[in-house]
N, C-alpha and C positions, 0 to 999 in steps of 0.2 A: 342316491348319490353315486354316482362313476367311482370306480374302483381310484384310490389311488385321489383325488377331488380333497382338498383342506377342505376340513372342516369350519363353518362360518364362523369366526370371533365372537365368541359370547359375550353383548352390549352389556355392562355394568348400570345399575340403575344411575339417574343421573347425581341425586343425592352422594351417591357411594363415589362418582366421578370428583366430582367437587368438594366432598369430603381429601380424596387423597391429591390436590390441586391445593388444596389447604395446608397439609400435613410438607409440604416444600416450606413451609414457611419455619418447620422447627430449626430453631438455633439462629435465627436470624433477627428475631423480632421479642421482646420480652413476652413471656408467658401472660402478663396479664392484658400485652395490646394484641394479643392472637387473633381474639376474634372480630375483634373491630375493622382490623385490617379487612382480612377474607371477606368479613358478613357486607362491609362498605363496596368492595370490589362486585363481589355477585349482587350488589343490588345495581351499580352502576349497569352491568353487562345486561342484567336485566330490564333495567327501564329501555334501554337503545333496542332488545332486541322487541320490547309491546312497539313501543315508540314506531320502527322501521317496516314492521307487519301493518301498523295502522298509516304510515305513509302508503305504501304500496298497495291498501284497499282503496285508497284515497285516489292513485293516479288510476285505480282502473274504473273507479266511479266516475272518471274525469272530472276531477276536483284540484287539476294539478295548480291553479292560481291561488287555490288556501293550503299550499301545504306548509306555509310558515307561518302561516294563524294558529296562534296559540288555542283559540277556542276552541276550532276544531277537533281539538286533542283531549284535552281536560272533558269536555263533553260525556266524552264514553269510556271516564277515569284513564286515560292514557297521559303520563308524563310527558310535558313540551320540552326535548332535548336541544338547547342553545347548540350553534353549531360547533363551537369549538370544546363542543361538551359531549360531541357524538363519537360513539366507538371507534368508527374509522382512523377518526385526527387523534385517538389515543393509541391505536393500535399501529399509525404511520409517525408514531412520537416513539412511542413503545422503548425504542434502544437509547431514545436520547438522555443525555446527566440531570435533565432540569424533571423527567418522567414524574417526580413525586408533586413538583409545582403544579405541572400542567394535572394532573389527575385533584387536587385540591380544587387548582379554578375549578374543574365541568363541573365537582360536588358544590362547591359555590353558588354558579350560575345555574342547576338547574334546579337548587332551592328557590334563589330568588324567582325564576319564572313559576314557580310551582307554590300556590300559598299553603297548599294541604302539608307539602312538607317542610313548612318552618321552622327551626327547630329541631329539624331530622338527623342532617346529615353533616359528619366531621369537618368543623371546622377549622383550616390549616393542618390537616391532622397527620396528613401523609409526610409534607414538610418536615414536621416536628419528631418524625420518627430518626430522620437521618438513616433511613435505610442503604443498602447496597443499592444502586439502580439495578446493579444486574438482578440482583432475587425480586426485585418488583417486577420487572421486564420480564424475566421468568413465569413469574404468577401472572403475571398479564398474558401470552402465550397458552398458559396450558386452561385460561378461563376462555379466554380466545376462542377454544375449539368447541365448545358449550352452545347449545341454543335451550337457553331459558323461556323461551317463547315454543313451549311442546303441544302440538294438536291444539286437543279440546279442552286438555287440561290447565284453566285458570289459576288454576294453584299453586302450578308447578313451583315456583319462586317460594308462595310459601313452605313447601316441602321440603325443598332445600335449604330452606332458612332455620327452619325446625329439628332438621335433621342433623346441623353443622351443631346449633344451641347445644343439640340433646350431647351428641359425639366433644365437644366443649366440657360438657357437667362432669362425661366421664371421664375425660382425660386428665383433668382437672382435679379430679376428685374427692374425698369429703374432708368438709373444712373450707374448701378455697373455692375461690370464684362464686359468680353468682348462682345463686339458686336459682334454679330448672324446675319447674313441675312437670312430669311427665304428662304428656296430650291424654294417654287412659284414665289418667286420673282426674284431671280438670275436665273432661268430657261425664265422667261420672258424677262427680258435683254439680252440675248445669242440668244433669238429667234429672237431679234429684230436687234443686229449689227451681228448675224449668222458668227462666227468665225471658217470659214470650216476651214480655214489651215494659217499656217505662224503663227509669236512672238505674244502671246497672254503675256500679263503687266498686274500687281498689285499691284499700292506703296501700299497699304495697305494691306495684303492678308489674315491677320486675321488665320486661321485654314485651308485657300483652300478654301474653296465652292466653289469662283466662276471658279477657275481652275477646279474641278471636273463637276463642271455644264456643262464649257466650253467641257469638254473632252465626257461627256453625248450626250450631240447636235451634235458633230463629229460623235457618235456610231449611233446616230437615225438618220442620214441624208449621212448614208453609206460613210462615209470619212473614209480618216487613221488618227492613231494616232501619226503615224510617222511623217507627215507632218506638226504636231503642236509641238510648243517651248514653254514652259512653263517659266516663269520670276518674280519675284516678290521680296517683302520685307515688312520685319515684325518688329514691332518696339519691342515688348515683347517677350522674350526668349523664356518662357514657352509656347507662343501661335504659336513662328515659330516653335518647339520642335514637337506641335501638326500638323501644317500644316504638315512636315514633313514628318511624320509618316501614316498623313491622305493618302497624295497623294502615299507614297510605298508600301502601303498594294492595294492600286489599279495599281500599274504597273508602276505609271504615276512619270517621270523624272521633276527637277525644277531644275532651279538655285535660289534659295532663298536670293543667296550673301555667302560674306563671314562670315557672323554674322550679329545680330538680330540688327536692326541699326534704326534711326530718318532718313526718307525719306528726309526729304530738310536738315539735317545738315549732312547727310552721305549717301550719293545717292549710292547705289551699283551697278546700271547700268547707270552709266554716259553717255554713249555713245549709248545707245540701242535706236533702232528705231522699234517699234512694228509694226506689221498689227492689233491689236486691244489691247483694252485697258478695264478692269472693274474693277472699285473701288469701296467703297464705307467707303469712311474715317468716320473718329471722325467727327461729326457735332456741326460746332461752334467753334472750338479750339481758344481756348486762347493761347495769349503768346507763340505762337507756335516757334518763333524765338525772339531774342534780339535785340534794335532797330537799332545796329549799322551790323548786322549779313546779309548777300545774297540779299543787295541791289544792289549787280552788278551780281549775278548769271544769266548765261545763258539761266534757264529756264524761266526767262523773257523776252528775246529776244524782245523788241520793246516795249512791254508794262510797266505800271507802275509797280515799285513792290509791293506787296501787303499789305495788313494795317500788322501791330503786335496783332492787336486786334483780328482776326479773320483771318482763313485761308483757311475757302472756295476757294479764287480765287486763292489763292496759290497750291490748290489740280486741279483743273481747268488747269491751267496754266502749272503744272508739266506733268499735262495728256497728254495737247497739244506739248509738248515738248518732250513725247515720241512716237507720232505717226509717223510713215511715210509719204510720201506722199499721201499715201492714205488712209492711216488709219482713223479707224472709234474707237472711244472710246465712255463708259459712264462711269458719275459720278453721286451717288448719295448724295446730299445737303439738306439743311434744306431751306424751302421754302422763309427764308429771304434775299437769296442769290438772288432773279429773281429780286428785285425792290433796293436794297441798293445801298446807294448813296454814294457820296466819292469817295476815288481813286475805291473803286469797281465799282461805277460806270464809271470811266471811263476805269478800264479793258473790262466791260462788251460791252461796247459801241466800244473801240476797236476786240473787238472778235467778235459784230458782222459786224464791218466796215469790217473784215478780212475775213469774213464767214466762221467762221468753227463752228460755232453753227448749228445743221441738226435739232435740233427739240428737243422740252422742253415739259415731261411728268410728268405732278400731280398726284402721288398716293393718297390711300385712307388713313385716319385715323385706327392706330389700325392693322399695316399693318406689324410691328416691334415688336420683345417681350420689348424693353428696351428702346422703347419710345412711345408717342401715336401719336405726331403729324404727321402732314401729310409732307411726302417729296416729293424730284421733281428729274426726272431723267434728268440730261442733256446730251443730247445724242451728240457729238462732230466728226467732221467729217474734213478730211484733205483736199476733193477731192470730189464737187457735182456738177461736171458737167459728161457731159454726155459721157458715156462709157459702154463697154462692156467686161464680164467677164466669162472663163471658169472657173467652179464650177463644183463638182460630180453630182452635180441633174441636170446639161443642162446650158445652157447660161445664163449670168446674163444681161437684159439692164437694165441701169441706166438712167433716165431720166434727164436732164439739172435741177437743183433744186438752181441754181445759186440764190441768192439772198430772198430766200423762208426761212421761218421756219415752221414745224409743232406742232400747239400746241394739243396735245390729256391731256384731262379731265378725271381720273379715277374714282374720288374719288365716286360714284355711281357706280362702277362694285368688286364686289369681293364677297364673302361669308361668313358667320360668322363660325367662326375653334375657339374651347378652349373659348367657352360662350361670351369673351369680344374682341378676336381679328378676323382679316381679311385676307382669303386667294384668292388668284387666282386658281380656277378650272382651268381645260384644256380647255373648252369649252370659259372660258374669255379670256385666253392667244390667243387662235385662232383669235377672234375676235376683239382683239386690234392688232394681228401682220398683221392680213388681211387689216386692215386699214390702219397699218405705211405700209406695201409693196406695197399696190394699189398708193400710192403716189410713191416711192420711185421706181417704176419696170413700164417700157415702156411695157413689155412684160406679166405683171400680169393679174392673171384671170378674175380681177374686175373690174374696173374703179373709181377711187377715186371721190369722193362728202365730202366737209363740212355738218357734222352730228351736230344739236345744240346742245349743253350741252355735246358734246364730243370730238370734233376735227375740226380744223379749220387751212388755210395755208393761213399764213401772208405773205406779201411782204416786203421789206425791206424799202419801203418807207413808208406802214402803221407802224411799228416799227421805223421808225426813228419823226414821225408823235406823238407817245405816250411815245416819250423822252428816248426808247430804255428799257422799263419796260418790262419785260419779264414774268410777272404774266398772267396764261393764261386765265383768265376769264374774259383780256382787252380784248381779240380778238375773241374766243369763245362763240358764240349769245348763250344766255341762255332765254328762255321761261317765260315772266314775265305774270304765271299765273293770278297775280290779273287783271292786262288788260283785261286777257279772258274772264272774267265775263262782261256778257252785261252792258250798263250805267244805261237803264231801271229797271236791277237786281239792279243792288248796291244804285242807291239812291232810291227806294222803298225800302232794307234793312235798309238803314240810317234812312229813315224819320220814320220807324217803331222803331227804336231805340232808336232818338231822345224824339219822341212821349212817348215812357215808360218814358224816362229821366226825359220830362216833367211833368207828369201827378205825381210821387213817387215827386218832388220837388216840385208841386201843395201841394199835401196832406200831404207833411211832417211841410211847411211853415201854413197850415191853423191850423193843431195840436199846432204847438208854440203859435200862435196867440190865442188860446184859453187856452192852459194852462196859460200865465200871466194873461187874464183877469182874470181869477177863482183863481188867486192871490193878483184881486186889481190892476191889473197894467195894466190894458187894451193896447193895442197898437192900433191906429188909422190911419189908410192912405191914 
């Protein structure tokens, strides 16, 4: 570089740009329509900018007489942008008073042309806000400068969608707003029940993730996408609104139900039997039902129903209730769930007389933006006996795991991400899924061993042995370093310690003793 030559502007990832394109909106907008706002606008910007790439192959194919054919678009999953629904006439609106009207219609009409996103996208929603025009106008401007349509990267949208979610959780912070599962984690769960194909379930689905995660693992382990059924339900409007939209700007088909409903007071897959299953509910829920409410519900089948107080076993219970018979679910719980007593404990105690408990995993602390403790994955299984299965990657054997639990310990493996919290590298994920598959695969590369302080496979009669407490540091040898120190060490450390002890309580008692004397008051003994 020439002497004296600026230095080139260092480009902001585009996440980090539209992250702080967002952060205009503080103080102007209620905290809890924040991201609706933002997330609605970058999807807008984004459909215009696939939309106007796919016009422009279009005229150079000379194809200029279909370019207001819808079908030509939806074809090769590109949104059909109505025209007074196109960037341009919002961004030549931009300063006008009515700017929140008109940005409603193009969400409007470019639902209605778009069946995939029915359901998607806010309706009247900008209206109803009664914003400033000018801070819309604003936000529109600094989105404006944005091209969501990057290279070769298909994703990009979703990256930014994900990355606003994540930055949302934490701003937000724990307690409020909706729960985020972090992509490290929900990418680790997918690796671990490996959802090649068939009814993948969500009573809780939140925004997608773990459908999008699931649909991720299908692309990286060379499966179709055709062969997977997307399922779920969402208790908040505005967050199924989100799922929605999440999942059809990636291609990917849901039934979400007929409306955003309470999983045990409005089941919208009643009858649905998954091949997998990932959730990961409200932890703790109160009052989740009324006490006279789904004491005879189906999805209890055999077991007690579950307390009002909490409904852990009620999310547990609901999962096992949509599996197959061979299905493999998990659910993520708050660690009070593995030892609680009461009717949970005797659901528990039933579920594992019944065995479809496969294996109980402790995450780290710090591992969630919107809470700190540590949670536990219970990984839930229809069918652990021994079989064989054709998969895209070669045959699966299943080893007979009849009466087994795996307990693995994480809370020691992960990384520090955003100063105070916990991520899984890839290199961690490897190394915890090499360990659940050397168990779980006759055929696997490696040969399972109990590791201490990390995993360890119980019997069903050591478990029924510790009263059926599923906490897994009962079973799991942990290393009790102070032991390691020789005997000769530690009480030569003690008697050297003692020894000071004594010698400062020597000298502190002979100073007393001589200040009363030198007061007249001798003490004698």
């Amino acid at each position: 570089m020439a002497r004296g030559a600026a230095k080139p502007k260092e480009q902001k990832p585009i996440e980090q740009t539209v992250w702080d394109a967002a952060n205009k909106l503080r103080g102007k907008v209620e905290p809890a329509e924040y991201k609706h706002v933002v997330l609605s606008m970058i999807f807008l910007k984004y459909a215009n900018d696939r939309f106007d790439t796919h016009r422009e192959q279009m005229i150079a194919a000379g194809q200029q007489a279909f370019l207001e054919m819808m079908p030509f678009y939806t074809k090769d999953n590109v949104f059909y942008i109505p025209e007074n629904a196109r960037w341009k006439y919002i961004m030549e609106n931009a300063k006008q008073p009515d700017i929140a009207i008109k940005i409603d219609t193009a969400l409007h009409e470019i639902e209605a042309k778009n069946p995939s996103l029915e359901g998607a996208l806010p309706d009247n929603y900008f209206s109803r806000l009664h914003m400033d025009p000018s801070g819309l106008s604003s936000l529109l401007d600094l989105i404006n400068g944005l091209s969501l349509q990057v290279g070769e990267d298909k994703d990009v949208f979703g990256r930014v969608y994900e990355y606003c979610l994540r930055e949302f959780a934490l701003k937000e912070g724990k307690g409020k707003g909706e729960f985020y599962t972090p992509r490290t984690v929900v990418a680790l769960l997918c690796e671990l029940i490996e959802p090649y194909s068939g009814i993948v379930y969500d009573g809780a689905c939140g925004s997608g993730g773990m459908f999008i995660q699931s649909m991720r693992f299908v692309d990286e382990h060379k499966g179709s996408r055709l062969n997977v059924s997307i399922y779920g339900q969402e208790l908040t409007d505005t967050t199924r609104r989100l799922a929605k939209m999440n999942l059809a700007i990636r291609g990917i088909s849901a039934n979400l139900g007929a409306e955003a409903a309470n999983t045990f007071l409005n089941d919208q897959h009643k009858d649905l039997k998954a091949d997998f299953s990932l959730e990961n509910p409200p932890f703790n829920q109160k009052d989740w039902r009324e006490p006279n409410q789904l004491n005879d519900d189906p999805r209890w089948n055999g077991y007690p129903t579950p307390p009002t107080s909490n409904a852990n076993y009620g999310w547990l219970l609901n999962t096992v209730s949509k599996l197959n018979q061979n299905g493999v679910g998990v659910v993520l719980l708050a660690n009070g769930a593995l030892s609680a007593d009461s009717t949970e404990y005797e659901i528990r105690k039933r579920m594992i007389e019944n065995d479809v408990v496969e294996a109980i995993v402790i995450m780290p602390r710090n591992l969630f933006y919107t809470t700190d403790i540590s949670v536990t994955a219970w990984i839930l299984n229809r069918n652990k006996k021994a079989r064989k299965e054709k998969r895209v990657d070669g045959e699966a054997i299943y080893r007979d795991r009849s009466g087994e639990i795996l307990f693995m310990d994480l809370r020691q493996i992960g990384h520090p991400f955003e100063k105070k919290y916990i991520e899984f590298t890839e290199e961690d994920r490897k190394m915890i899924v090499d360990r659940f598959k050397s168990w779980r695969f006759l055929n696997y590369e490696t040969p399972y061993e109990d590791i201490p302080e990390f995993c360890y496979v119980a019997k069903k009669a050591e478990i029924v042995e510790k009263d059926y407490n599923l906490v897994p540091s009962r079973y799991i040898e942990f290393v009790n370093r102070d032991e390691a120190v020789g005997y000769e060490e530690k009480m030569s450390q003690l008697q050297s310690e003692l020894q000071e002890l004594l010698t400062q309580e020597k000298q502190s008692r002979q100073a007393l003793l001589e200040v009363m004397k030198g007061l007249g008051y001798e003490i004698k003994l």
